[in-house]
N, C-alpha and C positions, 0 to 999 in steps of 0.2 A: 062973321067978319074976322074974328079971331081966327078959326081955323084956316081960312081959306089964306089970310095974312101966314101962320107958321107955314102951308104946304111952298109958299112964296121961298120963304127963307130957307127950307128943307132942300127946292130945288137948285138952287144958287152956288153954295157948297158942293154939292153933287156935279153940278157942270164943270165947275174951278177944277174940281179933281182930275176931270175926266180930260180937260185941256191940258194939263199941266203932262197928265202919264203920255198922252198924243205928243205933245213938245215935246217931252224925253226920251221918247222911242225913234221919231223922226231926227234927234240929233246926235242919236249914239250911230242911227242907218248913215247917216251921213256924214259921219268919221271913221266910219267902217275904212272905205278903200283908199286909202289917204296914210295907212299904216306905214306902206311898203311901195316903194316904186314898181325894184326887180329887181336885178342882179347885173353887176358891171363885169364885163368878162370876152374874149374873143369867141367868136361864134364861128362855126367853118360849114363852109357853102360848096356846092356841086354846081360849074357852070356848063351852058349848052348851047344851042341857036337861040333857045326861046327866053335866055336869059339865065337865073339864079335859082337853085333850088337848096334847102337847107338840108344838109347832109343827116343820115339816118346812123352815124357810125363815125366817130372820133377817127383825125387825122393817121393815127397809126395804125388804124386796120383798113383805111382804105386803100389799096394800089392799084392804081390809073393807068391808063394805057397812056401811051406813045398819044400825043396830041391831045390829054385833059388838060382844062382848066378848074384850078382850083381856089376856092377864093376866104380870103379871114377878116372878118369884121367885128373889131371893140365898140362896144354900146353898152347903153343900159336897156334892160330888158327884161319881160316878165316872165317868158316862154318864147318857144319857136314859134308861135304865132305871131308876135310884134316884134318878131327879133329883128332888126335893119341889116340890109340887105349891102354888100359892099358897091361901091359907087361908083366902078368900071366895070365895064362892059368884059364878058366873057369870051373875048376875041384872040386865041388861040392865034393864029395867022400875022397878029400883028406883035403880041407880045414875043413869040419866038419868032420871028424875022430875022434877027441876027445871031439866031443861033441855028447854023445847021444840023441835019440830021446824022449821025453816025450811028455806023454799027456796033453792035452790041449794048447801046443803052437806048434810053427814051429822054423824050422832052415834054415836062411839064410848065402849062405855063402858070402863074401864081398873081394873086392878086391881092394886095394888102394891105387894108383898109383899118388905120388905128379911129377912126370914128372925128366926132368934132367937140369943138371944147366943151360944151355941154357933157360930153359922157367919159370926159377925162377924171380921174382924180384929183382932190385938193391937191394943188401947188405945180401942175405940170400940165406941158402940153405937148397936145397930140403930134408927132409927125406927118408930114404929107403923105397922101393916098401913091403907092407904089404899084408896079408889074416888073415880073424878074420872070424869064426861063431855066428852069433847073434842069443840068443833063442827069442823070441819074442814071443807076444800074436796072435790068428789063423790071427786077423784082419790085423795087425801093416802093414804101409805102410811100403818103403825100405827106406826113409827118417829118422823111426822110427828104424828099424834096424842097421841102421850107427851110428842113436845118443845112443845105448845099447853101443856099441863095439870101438866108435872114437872122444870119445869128448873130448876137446869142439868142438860144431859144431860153426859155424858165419856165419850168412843170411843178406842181404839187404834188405831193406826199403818194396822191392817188392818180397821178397822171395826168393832170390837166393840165393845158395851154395858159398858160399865166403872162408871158411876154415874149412880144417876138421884137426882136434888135434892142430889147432892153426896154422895153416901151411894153406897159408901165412901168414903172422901178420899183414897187412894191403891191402886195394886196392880189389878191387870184381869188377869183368868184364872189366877191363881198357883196352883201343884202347891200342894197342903199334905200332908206327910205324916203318918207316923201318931200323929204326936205332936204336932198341930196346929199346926206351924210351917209358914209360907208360905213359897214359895219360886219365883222366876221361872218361868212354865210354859214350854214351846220350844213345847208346840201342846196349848191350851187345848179346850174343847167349843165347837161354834160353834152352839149355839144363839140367843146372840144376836147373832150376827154373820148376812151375807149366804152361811151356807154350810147341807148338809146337819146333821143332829146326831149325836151319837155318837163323834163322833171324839176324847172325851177320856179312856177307860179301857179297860184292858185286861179287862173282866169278871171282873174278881179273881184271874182263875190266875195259876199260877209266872210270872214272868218269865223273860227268856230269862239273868239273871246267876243267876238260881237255879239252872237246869239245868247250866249251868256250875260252879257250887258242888258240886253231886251228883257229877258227873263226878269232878272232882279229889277228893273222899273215896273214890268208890269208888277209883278207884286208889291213892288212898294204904291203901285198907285190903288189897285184894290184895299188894301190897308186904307190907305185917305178915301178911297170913296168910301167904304164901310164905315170908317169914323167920322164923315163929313151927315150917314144917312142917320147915326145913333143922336146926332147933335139935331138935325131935323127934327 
């Protein structure tokens, strides 16, 4: 009776352990994505028939022919994957309506979308969703075209799109995390910069301080089951 009473008590400890490292690994996983929202920033977009496509290449190396649409959308966002999409329609035909064609330049039409008060910064808000036709010279990149038809433009250090007509008034690329607070980003999306896109989220999984977090519970919970089995 005795023994079979301690194997009782031996195994009781041992479970407590084993619930407790389960509970701490399920709550670190599940603070994981919660770190970081994304990055609040203009994104620039390539329009068409079929609608909106996310540009491969920063506003100033791209140059448009005679009848693109080009389109700029402020959001918060992880990557060009959930980047938000500006929220008129790519319709070339109606936005340069009233601007006819001439020789020697081209007509770009623009689209520009400062997003909605959800993805503004503290203390300001967004202007109304615009279209503007810019004449421009045959060569003018789309960077060029925005600065005919939306200035002031504001860039950063390293050429990024930071405000078009002054909107936002401060901050270019800033992390926001998940509690929509801004915060300096070290390497924003470069959508509307002169680079590839994508480069500003990790597609939501664990970060590498979470695995780290995991690790040191589970060892600490081995610790407690090992000291839970020596008390058995």
């Amino acid at each position: 009776m005795r023994r079979a009473g301690r194997a009782a008590v031996g195994r009781t400890p041992r479970a407590t352990a084993l619930l407790v490292v389960l509970g701490a690994v399920l709550a670190v996983l599940g603070a994981g994505p919660a770190q970081a929202a994304g990055y609040r920033y203009w994104s620039f977009w390539e329009g068409s028939g079929s609608g909106w496509t996310y540009a491969t290449q920063g506003p100033s190396l791209v140059r448009p022919d005679d009848g693109a649409v080009e389109g700029f959308r402020f959001s918060v966002s992880e990557d060009s994957q959930d980047s938000a999409k500006p929220r008129r329609a790519p319709d070339f035909a109606e936005i340069c309506a009233g601007t006819p064609a001439k020789d020697g330049t081209k007509r770009i039409a623009l689209v520009i979308d400062p997003g909605t008060a959800a993805d503004a910064p503290a203390g300001e808000t967004p202007p109304a969703p615009r279209t503007a036709c810019a004449r421009v010279s045959p060569d003018a990149s789309a960077a060029e075209a925005l600065a005919a038809v939306a200035k002031p433009l504001r860039y950063s250090s390293d050429a990024m799109l930071c405000a078009i007509t002054g909107y936002p008034a401060s901050g270019c690329g800033e992390q926001v995390s998940g509690d929509g607070q801004g915060t300096p980003a070290a390497s924003a999306p470069a959508s509307a910069s002169p680079a590839a896109t994508g480069s500003g989220g990790s597609g939501g999984g664990p970060s590498a301080g979470v695995f780290v977090g995991i690790g040191a519970v589970l060892l600490l919970g081995i610790a407690a089951v090992v000291q839970a089995r020596r008390r058995g």
